[in-house]
C-alpha positions as CSV (number, residue, x, y, z in Angstrom):
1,X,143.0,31.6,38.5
2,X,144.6,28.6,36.6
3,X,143.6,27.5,33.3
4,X,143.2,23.9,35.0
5,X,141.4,25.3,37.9
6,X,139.0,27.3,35.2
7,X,138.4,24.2,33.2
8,X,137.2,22.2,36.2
9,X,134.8,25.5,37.2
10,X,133.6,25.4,33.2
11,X,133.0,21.4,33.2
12,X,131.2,22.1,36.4
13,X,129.0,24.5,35.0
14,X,128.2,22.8,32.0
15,X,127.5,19.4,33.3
16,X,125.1,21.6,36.2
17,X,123.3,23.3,32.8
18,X,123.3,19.8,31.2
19,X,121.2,18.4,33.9
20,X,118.4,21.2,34.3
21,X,115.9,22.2,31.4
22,X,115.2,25.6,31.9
23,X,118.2,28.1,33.2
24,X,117.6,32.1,34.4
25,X,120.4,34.8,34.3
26,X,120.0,37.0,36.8
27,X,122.1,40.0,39.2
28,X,122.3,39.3,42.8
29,X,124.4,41.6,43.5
30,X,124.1,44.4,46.3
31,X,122.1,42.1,48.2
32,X,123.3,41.9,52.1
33,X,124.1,38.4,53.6
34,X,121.0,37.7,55.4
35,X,119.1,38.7,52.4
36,X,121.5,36.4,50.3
37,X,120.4,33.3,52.8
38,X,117.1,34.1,52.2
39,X,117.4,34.0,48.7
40,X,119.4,31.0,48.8
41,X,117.2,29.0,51.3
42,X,114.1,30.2,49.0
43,X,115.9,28.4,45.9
44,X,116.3,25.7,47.8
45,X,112.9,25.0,48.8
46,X,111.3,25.7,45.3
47,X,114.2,23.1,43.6
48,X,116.1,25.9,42.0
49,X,120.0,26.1,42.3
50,X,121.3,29.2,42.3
51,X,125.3,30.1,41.1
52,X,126.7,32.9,41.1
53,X,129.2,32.8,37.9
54,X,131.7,34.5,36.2
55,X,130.6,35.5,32.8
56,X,133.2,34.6,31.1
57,X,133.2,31.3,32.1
58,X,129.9,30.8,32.0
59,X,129.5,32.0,28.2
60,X,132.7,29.4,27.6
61,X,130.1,27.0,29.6
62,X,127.0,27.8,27.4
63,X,129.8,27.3,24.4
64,X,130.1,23.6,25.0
65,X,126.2,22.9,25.1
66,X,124.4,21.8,22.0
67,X,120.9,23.9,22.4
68,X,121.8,27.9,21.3
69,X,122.4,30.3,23.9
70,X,123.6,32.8,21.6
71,X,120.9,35.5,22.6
72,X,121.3,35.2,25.9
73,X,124.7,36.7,25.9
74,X,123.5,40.2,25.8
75,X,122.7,39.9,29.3
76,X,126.1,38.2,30.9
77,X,127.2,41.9,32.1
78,X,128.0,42.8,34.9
79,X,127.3,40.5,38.2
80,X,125.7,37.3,37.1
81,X,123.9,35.0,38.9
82,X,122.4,31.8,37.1
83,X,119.1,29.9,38.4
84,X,118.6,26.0,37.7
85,X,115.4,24.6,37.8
86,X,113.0,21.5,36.0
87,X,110.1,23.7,36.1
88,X,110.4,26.4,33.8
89,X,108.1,29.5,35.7
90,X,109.5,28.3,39.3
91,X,112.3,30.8,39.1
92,X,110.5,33.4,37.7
93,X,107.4,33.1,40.4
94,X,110.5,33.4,43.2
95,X,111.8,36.4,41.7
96,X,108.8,37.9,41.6
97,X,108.0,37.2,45.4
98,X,111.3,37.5,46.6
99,X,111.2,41.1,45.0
100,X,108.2,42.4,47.5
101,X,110.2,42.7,50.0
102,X,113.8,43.5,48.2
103,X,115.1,45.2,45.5
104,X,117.2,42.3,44.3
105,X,117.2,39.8,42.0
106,X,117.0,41.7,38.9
107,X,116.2,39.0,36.3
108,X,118.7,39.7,33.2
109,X,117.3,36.7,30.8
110,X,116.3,32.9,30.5
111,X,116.4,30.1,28.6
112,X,112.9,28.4,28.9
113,X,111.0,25.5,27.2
114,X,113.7,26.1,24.2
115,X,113.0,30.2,24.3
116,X,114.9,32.7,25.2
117,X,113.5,35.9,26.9
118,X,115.9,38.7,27.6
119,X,114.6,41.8,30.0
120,X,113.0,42.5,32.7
121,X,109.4,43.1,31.3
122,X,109.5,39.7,30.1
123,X,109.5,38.4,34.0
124,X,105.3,38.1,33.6
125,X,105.3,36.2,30.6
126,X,108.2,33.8,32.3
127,X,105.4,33.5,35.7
128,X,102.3,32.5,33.8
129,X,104.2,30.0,31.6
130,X,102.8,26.3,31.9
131,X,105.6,23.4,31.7
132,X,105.0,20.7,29.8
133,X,103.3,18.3,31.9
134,X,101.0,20.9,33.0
135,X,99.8,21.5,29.4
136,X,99.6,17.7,28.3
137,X,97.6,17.3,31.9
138,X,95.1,20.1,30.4
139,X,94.8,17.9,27.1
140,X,94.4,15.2,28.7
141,X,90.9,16.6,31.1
142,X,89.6,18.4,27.8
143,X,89.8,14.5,25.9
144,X,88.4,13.5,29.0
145,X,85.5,15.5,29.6
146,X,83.3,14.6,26.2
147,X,84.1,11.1,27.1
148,X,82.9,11.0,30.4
149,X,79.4,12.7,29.0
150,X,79.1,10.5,26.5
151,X,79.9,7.7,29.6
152,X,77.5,9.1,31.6
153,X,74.8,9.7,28.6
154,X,74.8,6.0,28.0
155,X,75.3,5.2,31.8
156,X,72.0,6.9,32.3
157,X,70.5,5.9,29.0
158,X,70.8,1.5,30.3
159,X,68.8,2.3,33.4
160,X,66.1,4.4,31.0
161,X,65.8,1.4,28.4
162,X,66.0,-1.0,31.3
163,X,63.2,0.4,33.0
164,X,61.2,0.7,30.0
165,X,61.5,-3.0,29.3
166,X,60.7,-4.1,32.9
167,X,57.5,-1.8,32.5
168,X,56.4,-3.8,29.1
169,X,57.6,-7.0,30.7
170,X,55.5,-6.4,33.1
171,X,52.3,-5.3,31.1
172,X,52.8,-8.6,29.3
């Protein structure tokens, strides 16, 4: 391959990594075509693109970025496949349910919520993540909840005092 022709694949990459907040390393390899499809179809449905890359070119990739991808260069051996998604646990949940019925993909490492997590056994910590949104929507219904008592309390509250002054008004 060309320098030229492995600059375009590297400004590529890097633009593709620019636009995504979370990105997953992981080995494809092995993996017959249909299966492959299937993976790829999967991805597609769940919002995640997935590459496969050279690592070379993808650590030159990861070079140009600002945020530090330092640790995850460990795992950019051997095959490499890389997954692109907004939502940091969707890659990890597909791997996981993609895995019950193949052997492949082995997830390498990934670069999530501004953390890195390198090896396999940290695939169940990567599932039960909560994205951003889903943890300020969780703040939000625990500020909520006292409130709406309290609402209710003094909702309830009117209708008691009301009562209770009809009832005099009426004595009088």
């Amino acid at each position: 391959m060309k320098r030229e022709e492995k600059q375009v694949i590297i400004d590529n990459l890097t633009e593709q990594i620019k636009a995504y907040k979370h990105l997953y390393i992981s080995d494809i390899s092995e993996l017959d075509a249909v299966a492959t499809q299937d993976l790829r179809r999967e991805c597609f449905n769940a919002g995640i693109k997935l590459i496969q890359v050279k690592n070379t070119l993808l650590k030159v990739a990861l070079d140009g970025l600002e945020a530090n991808y330092e640790e995850l260069y460990g795992a950019l051996a051997g095959s490499s496949a890389i997954m692109l998604s907004e939502t940091g646990n969707a890659p990890a949940k597909l791997i996981k349910e993609f895995r019950k019925s193949h052997d492949k993909p082995v997830f390498k490492a990934a670069y999530v919520e501004e953390s890195v997590y390198v090896g396999e056994n940290q695939l169940d910590a990567l599932v039960s993540i909560k994205s951003k949104e889903e943890l300020l929507g969780d703040i939000i219904l625990l500020l909520q909840s006292p409130m709406q008592k309290l609402i209710s309390s003094l909702e309830s509250g009117k209708n008691t005092i009301g009562g209770v002054l009809k009832t005099l008004e009426d004595r009088a």
